[in-house]
C-alpha positions in Angstrom: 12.2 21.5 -73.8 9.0 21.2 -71.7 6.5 21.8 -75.1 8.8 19.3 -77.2 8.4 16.5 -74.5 4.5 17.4 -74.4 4.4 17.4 -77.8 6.0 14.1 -77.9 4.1 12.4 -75.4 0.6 13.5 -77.2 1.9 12.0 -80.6 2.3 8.8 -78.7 -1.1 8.9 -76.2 -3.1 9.9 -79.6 -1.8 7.1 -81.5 -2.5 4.6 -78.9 -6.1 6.4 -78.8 -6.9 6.7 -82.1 -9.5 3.6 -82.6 -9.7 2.9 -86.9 -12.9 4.2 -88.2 -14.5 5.1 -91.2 -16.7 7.6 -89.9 -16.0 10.3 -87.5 -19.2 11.7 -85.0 -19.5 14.8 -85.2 -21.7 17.8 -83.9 -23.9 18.0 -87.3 -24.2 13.8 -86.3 -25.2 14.8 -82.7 -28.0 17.1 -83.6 -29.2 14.7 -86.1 -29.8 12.0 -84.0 -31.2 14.3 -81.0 -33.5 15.4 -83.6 -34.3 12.0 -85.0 -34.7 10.3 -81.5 -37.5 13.6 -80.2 -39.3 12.1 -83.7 -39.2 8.8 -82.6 -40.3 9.1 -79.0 -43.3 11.9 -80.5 -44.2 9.3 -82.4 -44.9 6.5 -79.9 -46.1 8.8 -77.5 -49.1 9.5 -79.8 -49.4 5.8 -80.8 -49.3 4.7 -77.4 -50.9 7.3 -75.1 -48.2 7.5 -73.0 -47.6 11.0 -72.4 -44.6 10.9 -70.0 -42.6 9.7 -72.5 -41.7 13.2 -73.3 -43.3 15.4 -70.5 -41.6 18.1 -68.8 -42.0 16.6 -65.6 -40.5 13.1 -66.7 -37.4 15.0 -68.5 -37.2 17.3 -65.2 -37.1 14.0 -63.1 -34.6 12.5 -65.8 -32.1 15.1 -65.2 -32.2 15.0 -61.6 -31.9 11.2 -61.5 -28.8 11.2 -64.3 -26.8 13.7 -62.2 -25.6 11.3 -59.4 -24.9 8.9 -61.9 -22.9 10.7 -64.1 -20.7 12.2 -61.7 -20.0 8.6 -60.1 -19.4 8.1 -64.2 -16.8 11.8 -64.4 -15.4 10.4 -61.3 -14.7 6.7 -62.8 -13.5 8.6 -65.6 -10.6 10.7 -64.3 -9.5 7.7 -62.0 -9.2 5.2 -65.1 -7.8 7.5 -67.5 -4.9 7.5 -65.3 -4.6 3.8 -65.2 -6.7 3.1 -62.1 -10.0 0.9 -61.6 -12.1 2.6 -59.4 -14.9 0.1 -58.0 -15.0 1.9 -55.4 -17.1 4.9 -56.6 -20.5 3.5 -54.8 -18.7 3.7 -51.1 -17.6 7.4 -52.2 -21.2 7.7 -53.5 -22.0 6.7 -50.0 -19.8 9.0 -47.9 -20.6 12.0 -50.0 -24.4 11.8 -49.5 -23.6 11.6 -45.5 -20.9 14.6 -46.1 -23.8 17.0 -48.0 -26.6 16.4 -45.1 -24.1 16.6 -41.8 -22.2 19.9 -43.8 -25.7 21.7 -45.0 -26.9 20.8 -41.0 -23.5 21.9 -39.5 -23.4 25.0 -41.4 -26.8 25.9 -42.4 -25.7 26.1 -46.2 -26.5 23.5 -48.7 -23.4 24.5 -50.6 -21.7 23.3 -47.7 -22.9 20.0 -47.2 -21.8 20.0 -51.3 -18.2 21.0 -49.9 -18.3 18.7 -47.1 -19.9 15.6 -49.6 -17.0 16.4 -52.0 -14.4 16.4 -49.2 -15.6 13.0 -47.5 -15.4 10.9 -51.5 -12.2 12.6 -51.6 -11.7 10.8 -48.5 -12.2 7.6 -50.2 -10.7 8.6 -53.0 -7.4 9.0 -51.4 -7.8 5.9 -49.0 -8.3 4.0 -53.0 -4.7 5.4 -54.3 -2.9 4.8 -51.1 -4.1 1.0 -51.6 -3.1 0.8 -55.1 -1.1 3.5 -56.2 1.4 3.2 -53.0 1.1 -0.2 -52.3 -0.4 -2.2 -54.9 -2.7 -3.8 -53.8 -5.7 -5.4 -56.7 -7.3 -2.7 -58.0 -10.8 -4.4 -57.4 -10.2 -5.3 -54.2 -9.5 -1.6 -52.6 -12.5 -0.6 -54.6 -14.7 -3.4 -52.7 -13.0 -2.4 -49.6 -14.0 1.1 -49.8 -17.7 0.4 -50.8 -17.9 -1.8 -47.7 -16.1 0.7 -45.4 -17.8 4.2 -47.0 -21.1 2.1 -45.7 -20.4 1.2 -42.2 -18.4 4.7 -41.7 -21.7 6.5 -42.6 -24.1 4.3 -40.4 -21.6 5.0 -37.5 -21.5 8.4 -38.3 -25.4 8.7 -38.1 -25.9 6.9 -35.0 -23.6 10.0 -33.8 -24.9 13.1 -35.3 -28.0 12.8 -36.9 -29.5 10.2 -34.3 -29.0 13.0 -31.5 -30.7 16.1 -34.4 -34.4 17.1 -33.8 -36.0 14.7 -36.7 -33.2 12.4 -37.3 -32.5 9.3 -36.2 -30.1 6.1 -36.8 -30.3 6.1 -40.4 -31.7 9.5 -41.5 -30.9 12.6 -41.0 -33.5 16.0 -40.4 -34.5 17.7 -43.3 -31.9 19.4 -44.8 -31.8 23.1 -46.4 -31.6 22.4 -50.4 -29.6 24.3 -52.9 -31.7 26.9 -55.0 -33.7 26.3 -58.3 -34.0 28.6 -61.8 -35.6 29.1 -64.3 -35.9 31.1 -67.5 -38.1 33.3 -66.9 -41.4 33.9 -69.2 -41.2 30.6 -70.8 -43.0 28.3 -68.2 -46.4 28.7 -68.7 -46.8 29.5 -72.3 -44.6 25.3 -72.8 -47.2 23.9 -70.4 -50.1 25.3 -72.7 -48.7 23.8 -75.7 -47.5 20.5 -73.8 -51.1 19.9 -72.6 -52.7 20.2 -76.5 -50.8 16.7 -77.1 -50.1 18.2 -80.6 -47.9 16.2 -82.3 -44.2 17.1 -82.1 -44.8 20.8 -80.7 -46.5 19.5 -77.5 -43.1 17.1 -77.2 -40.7 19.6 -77.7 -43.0 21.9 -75.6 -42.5 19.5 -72.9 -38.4 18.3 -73.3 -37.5 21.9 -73.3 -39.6 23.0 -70.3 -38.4 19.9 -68.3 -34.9 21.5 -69.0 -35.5 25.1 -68.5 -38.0 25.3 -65.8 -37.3 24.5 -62.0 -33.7 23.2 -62.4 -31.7 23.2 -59.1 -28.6 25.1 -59.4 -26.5 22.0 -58.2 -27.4 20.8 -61.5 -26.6 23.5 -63.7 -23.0 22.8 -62.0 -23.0 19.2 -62.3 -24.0 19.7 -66.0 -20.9 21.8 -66.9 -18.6 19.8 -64.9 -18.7 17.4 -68.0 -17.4 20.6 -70.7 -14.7 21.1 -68.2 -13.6 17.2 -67.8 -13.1 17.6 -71.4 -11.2 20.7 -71.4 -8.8 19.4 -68.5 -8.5 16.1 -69.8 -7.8 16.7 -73.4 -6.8 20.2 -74.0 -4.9 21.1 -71.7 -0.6 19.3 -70.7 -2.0 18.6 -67.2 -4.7 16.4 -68.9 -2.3 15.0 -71.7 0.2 13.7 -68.8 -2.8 12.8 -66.9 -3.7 10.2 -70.0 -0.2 9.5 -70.5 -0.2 7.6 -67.3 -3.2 5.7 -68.2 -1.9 4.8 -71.5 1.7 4.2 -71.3 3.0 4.9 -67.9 6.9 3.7 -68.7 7.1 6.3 -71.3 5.2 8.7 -69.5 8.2 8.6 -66.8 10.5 8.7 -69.5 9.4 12.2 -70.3 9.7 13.5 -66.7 6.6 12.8 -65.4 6.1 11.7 -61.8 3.2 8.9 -62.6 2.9 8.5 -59.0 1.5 11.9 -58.1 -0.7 12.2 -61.4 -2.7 9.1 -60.3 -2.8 10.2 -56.9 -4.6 13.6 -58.1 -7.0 11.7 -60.8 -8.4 9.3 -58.0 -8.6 12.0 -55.5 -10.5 14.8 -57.6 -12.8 11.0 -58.7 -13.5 10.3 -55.1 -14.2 14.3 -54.7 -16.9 14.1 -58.0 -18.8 10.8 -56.7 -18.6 12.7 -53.5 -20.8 15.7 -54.9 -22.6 13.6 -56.9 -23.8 12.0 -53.0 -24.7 15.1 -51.6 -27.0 15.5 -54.9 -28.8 12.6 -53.7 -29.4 13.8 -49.7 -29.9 17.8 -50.7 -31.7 17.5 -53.9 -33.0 14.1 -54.8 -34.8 13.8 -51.4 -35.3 16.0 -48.6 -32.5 14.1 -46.5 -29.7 11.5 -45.8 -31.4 8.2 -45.8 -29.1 4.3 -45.4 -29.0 3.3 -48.6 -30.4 6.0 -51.0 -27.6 5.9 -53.6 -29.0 2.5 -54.5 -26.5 1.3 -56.6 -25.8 4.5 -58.9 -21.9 4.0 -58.7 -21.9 1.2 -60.3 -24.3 2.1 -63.0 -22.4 5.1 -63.3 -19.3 2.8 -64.2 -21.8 1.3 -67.1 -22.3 4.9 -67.9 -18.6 5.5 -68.4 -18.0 2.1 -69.8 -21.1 2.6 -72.3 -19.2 6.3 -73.5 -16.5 4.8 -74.2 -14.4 6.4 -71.4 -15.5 9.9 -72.9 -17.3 12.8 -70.9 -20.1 13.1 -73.8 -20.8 9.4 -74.0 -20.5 9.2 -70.5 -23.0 12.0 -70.3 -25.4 10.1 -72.5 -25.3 7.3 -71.1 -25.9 8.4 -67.8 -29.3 10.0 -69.3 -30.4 7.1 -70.7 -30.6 5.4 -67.3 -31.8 8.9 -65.7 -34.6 8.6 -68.1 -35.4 4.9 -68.2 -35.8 5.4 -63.9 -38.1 8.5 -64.1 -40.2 7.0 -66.1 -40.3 3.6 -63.8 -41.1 5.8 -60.9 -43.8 7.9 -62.3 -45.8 5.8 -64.2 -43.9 2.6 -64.6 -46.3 0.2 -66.3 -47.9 2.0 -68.8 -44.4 4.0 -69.4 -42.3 0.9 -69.6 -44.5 -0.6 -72.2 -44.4 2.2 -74.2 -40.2 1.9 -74.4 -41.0 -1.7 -75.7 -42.2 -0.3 -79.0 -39.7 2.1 -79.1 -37.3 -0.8 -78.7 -38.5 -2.3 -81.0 -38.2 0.4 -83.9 -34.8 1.3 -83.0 -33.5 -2.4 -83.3 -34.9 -2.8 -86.5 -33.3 0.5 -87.6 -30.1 -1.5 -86.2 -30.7 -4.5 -88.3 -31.5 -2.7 -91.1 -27.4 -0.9 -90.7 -26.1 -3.6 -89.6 -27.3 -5.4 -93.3 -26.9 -2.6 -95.5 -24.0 -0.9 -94.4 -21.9 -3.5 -92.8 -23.1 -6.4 -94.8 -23.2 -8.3 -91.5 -26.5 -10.8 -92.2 -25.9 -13.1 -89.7 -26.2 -10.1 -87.0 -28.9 -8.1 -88.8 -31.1 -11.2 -88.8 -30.3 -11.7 -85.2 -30.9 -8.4 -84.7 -33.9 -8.1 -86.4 -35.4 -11.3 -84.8 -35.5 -9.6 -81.4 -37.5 -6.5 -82.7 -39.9 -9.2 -83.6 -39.9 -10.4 -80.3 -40.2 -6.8 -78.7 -42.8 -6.2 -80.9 -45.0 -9.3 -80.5 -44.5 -8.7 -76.8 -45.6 -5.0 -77.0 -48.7 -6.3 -79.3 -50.0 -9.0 -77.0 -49.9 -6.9 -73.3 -51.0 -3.8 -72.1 -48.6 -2.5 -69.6 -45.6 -3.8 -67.5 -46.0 -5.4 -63.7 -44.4 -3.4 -61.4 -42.2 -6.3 -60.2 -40.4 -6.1 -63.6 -40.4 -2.1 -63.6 -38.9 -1.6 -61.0 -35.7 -3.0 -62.5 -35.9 -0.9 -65.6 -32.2 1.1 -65.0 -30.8 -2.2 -64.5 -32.1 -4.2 -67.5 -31.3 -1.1 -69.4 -27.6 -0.8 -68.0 -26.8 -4.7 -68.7 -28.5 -4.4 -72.6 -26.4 -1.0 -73.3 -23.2 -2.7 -71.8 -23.8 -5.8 -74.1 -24.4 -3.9 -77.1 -21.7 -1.3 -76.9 -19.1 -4.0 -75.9 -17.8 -4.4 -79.2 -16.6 -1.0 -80.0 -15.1 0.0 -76.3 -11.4 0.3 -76.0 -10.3 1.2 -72.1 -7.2 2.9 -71.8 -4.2 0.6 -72.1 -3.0 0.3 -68.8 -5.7 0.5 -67.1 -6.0 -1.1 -63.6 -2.1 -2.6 -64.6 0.3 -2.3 -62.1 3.0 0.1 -62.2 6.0 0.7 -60.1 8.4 3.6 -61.0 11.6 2.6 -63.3 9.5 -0.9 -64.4 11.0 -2.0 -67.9 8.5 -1.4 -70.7 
């Protein structure tokens, strides 16, 4: 009985899922256009001389920078899949990176400032669904509520632990003991050599796959496979499909025995526990310490992140290191880096105009399309590098112009951020 209702209710999440299309992504897709874009950025690296385009410490720094930001963008994910807007990921962003420095302090273990981080967005998590889930109240609202809280909690709480710690004070903490990094070993020096030959291609690849092999915190390799597993839970597995089922059609989801109340409760906590870890990233491996204000605003880009993937792990994952990547290279070296991204820009929106002409017989857009590449390019032409007002702002440019280009083909689940209240009429 219990397989025919599952069965049932995936039939019915699916079809409400199921977006028409006449072409399906797949993995052979995936590699292409990995392989395609390593072309492209080998390419303007030699034209341009900007060698941190695809050096391993820029791709190191990349993936370090994306992790916070896609697990604010997993956490997002499991909370709105189960019909609930969670705004709130920045305050849980917030509370974890106070939970990882106090827990690796307290206990002398970094992995237990990430179990302490996790606990303290699970925290906030929990305060979220007893706003909306219990009591209704706007989904937006709580979420504000909770980034405004998650900050003035942690500023109170360092005024009273880390202010009295050797090296801390009222809005840092002491240095705090940092998980582990790997490598594979054998491989390190013999990439560098290549990498620094500037070779065409071999130096690139040299340098992506050193950046990802060499010197990787462990926290990362954990954060990394989180997004496999978010997959796995979420769409292979009953617990995911009821999980969904909520966010999708909730009435029919209690129709089949499912207690929509307690599935949204678990989705928002295990999202407050995710933005959570994805805090203590920032205190025990971004930096060297809790510091006011060092999550910066990576909830809410991690929201574009999940927004931008369509409320998918991969895309999610994607996007997330396309804003990792766009900030390394604004904080190592942001002018001449930044300018280099304006002829790659530029090349990839003409390869959009050119699509959007021939196989979607759209002119109107292609020739809009293709007007700003001209622009990009003439700007690219006529300067030399970026001000550092303007880089600065890179992620954030970059998260508004992904968001307005992918806003055409996202569909959010159905009930998403809708009220429910158990035995509602459909």
């Amino acid at each position: 009985m219990t397989e025919e209702r599952d069965t049932t209710a995936e039939m019915r999440v699916e079809q409400v899922e199921r977006i028409p299309s006449r072409f399906r992504f797949t993995w052979k897709h995936l590699l292409l256009a990995l392989g395609a874009l390593v072309l492209l950025l080998s390419f303007v690296r030699a034209v341009t001389g900007a060698v941190d385009l695809t050096s391993s410490g820029a791709i190191n720094a990349a993936i370090a920078l994306a992790v916070p930001i896609g697990l604010a963008g997993l956490g997002g994910l499991w909370s709105e899949r189960a019909g609930v807007v969670n705004i709130g990921l920045e305050g849980m962003l917030i509370l974890g990176t106070w939970g990882g420095a106090w827990g690796a302090l307290e206990f002398g273990d970094p992995w237990m400032g990430v179990l302490v981080g996790a606990l303290a967005g699970a925290v906030g998590g929990l305060l979220h669904a007893v706003a909306t889930v219990t009591f209704g109240v706007d989904h937006i609202i709580s979420g504000v509520a909770i980034n405004i809280l998650g900050l003035g909690i942690t500023q109170f709480l360092s005024k009273v632990t880390f202010a009295e710690m050797p090296g801390g004070g009222d809005t840092q903490s002491p240095p705090v003991p940092k998980p582990g990094l790997v490598s594979i070993p054998g491989i390190g020096e013999p990439l560098q050599s290549l990498e620094a030959k500037q070779w065409f291609l071999v130096s690139d690849l040299a340098g992506i796959v050193r950046g990802l092999t060499v010197n990787v915190s462990l926290l990362t390799i954990v954060a990394v496979l989180l997004v496999p597993l978010t997959f796995y839970l979420l769409w292979r597995t009953a617990f995911g499909l009821r999980l969904r089922a909520c966010g999708e059609r909730p009435v029919a989801a209690e129709s089949l025995g499912v207690n929509v109340y307690t599935y949204k409760y678990v989705a928002v906590v295990i999202s407050g526990a995710l933005a959570g870890v994805g805090g203590a990233f920032l205190s025990l491996v971004a930096s060297s310490a809790y510091r006011e204000g060092q999550t910066g605003g990576r909830g809410f880009i991690g929201l574009a992140a999940m927004i931008f993937g369509n409320w998918r792990p991969g895309g999610l994952a994607g996007g997330a290191l396309l804003f990792g990547y766009t900030d390394a290279l604004q904080l190592r070296r942001g002018g001449e880096s930044v300018h280099a991204l304006l002829l790659l820009v530029a090349v990839l929106l003409a390869g959009v105009a050119v699509y959007q002409l021939v196989k979607q017989s759209r002119t109107r857009a292609a020739v809009i399309t293709g007007a700003a590449a001209v622009i990009v390019l003439v700007l690219f032409t006529l300067t030399d590098s970026i001000p550092a007002q303007f880089t600065s702002v890179t992620p954030h440019i970059t998260t508004l112009l992904v968001l307005s280009l992918a806003a055409q083909r996202l569909r959010m689940p159905a009930a998403d951020g809708v009220p429910y209240r158990k035995g509602q009429a459909k």
